[in-house]
Residue frames as qw, qx, qy, qz and C-alpha x, y, z in Angstrom:
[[0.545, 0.680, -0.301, -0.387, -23.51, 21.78, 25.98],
 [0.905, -0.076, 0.408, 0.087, -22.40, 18.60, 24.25],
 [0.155, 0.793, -0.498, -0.315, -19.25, 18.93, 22.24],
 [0.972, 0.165, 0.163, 0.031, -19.00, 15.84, 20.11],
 [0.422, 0.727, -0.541, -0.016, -15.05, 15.30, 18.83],
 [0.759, -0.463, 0.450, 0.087, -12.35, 13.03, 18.54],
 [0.058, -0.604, 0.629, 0.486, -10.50, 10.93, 15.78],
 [0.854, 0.406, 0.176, -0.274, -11.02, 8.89, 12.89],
 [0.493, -0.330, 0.696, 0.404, -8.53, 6.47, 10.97],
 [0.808, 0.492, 0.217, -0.240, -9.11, 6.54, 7.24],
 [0.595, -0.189, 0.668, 0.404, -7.21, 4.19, 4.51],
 [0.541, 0.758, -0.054, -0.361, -7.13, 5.90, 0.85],
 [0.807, 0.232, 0.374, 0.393, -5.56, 3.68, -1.98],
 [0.061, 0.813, -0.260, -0.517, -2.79, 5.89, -3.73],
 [0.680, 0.462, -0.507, -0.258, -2.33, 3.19, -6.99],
 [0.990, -0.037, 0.078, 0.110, -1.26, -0.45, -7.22],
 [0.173, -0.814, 0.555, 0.014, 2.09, -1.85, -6.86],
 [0.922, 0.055, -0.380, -0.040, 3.79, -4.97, -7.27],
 [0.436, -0.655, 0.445, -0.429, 5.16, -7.05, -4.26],
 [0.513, 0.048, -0.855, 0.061, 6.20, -10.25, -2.79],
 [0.813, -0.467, 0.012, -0.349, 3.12, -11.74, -0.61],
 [0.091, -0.339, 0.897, -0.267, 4.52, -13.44, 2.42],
 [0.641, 0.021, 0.685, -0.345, 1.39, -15.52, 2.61],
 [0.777, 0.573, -0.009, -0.260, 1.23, -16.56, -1.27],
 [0.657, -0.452, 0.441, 0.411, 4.67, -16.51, -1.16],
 [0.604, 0.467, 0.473, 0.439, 4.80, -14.82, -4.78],
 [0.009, -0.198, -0.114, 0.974, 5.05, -11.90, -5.85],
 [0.122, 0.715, 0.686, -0.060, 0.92, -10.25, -6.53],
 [0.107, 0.523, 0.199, 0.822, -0.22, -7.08, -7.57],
 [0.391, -0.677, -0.597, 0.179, -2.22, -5.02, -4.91],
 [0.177, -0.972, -0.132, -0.084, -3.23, -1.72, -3.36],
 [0.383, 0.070, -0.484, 0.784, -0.76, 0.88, -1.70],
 [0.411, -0.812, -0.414, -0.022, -2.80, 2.03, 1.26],
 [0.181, 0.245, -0.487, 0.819, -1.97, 5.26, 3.43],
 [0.488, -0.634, -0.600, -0.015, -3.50, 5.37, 6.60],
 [0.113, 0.432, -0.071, 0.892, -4.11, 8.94, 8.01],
 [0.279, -0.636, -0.659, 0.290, -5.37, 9.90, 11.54],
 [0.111, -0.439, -0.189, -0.871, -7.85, 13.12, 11.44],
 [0.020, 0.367, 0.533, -0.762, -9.27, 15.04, 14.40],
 [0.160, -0.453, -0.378, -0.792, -12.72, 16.27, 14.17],
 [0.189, 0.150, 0.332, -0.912, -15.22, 18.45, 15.53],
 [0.655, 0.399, 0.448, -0.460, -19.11, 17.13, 15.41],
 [0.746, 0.185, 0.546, 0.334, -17.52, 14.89, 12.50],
 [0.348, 0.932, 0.008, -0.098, -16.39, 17.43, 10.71],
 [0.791, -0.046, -0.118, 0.599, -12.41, 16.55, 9.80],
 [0.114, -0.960, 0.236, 0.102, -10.09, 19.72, 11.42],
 [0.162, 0.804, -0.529, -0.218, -7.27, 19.19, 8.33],
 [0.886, 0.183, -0.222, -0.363, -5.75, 16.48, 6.97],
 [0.910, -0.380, 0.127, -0.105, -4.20, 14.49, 9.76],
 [0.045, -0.673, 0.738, 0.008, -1.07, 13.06, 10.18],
 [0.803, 0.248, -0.513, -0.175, 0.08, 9.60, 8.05],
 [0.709, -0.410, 0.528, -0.225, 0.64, 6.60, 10.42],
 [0.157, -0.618, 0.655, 0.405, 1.69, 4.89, 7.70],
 [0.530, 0.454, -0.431, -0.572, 1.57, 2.59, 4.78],
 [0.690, -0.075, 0.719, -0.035, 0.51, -0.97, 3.83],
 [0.118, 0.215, -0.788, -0.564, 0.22, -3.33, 0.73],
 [0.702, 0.048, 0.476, -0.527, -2.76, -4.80, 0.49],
 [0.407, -0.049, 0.884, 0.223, -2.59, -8.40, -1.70],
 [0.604, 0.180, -0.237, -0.739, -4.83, -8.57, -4.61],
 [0.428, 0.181, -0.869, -0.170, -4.72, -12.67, -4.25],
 [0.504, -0.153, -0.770, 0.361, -5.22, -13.04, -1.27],
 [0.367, -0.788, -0.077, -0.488, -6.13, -9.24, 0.77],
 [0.697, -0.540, -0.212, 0.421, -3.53, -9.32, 3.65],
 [0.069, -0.962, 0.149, -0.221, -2.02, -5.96, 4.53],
 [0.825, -0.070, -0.093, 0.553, 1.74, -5.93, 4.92],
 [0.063, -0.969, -0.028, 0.239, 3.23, -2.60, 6.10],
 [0.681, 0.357, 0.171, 0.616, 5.55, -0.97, 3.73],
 [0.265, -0.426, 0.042, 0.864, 7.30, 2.32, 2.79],
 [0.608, 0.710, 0.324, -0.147, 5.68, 4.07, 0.12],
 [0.081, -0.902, 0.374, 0.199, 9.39, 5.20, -0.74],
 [0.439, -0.082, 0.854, 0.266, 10.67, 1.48, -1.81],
 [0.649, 0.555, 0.516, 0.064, 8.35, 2.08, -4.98],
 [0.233, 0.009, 0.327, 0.916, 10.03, 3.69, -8.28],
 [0.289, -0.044, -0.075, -0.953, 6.68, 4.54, -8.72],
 [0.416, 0.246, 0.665, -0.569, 2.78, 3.99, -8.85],
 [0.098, -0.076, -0.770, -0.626, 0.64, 2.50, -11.43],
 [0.371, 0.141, 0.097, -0.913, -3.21, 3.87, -11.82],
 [0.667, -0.010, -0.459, -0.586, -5.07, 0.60, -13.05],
 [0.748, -0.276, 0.472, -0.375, -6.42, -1.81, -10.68],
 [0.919, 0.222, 0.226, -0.234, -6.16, -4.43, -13.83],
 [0.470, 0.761, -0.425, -0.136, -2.98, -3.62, -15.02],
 [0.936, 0.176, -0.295, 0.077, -0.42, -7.03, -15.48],
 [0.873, -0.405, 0.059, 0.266, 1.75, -8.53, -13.01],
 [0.759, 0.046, 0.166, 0.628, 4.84, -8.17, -14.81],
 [0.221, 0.744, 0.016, 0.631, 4.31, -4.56, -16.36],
 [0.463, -0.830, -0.081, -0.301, 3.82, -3.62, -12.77],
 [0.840, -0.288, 0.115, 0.446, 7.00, -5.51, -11.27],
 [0.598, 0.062, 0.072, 0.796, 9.38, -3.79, -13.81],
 [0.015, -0.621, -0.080, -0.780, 7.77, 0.09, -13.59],
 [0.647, -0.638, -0.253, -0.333, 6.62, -0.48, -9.40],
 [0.707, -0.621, 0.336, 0.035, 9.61, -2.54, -8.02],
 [0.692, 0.637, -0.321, -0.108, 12.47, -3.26, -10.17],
 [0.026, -0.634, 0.740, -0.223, 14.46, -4.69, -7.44],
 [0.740, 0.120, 0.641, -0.166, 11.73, -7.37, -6.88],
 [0.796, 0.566, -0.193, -0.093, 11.47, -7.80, -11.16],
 [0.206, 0.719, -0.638, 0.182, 15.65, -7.98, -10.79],
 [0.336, -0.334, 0.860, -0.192, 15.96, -10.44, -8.00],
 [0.841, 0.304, 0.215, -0.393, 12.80, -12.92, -9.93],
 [0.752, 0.607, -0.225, -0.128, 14.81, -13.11, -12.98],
 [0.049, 0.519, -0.843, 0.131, 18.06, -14.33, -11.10],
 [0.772, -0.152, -0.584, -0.198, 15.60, -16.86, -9.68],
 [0.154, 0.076, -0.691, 0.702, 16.49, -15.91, -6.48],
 [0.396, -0.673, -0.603, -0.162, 13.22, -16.00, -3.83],
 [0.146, -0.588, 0.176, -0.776, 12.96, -12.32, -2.41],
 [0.183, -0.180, -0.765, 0.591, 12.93, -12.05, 1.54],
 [0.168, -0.769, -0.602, 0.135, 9.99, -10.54, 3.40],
 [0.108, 0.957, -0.163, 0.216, 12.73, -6.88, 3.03]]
């Protein structure tokens, strides 16, 4: 009998954020990604896996930077929605440090 199973890595967008790209070196709007490994059985998923953990994904550029999903006050639901609205309702410590004109580290 062949018993097909094993594991599967899948990346589900939970809203947009705002961030500071290290390769743009700005700050950008862009995905939050969680990535979740799931066991299955003849591809069937068995429950819904355990989170390995979280990235950013640029909108400018598209480079994944791992993050917390816990450093956001919150999530915003429009792929289209403006830079700035997103800075001061996403990350207000990145909006905060901008306006001093300071240039945010990498964290």
């Amino acid at each position: 009998m062949l018993f097909i199973w094993g594991s599967k890595t899948k990346r589900k967008v939970l809203g947009y954020v705002a961030e500071w790209c290290g390769r743009c070196q700005c700050a950008a709007s862009g995905a939050l990604v969680e990535a979740r490994k799931t066991s299955h059985a003849y591809y069937v998923p068995l429950g819904g896996g355990r989170v390995l953990g979280h990235e950013f994904l640029c909108s400018r550029c598209g480079t994944a930077t791992a993050t917390e999903a816990t450093r956001y006050a919150s999530v915003g639901y429009a792929a289209d929605a403006p830079l700035q609205e997103l800075l001061q309702y996403t990350n207000p410590q990145l909006n905060a440090a901008l306006q001093q004109g300071g240039r945010p580290g990498a964290r």
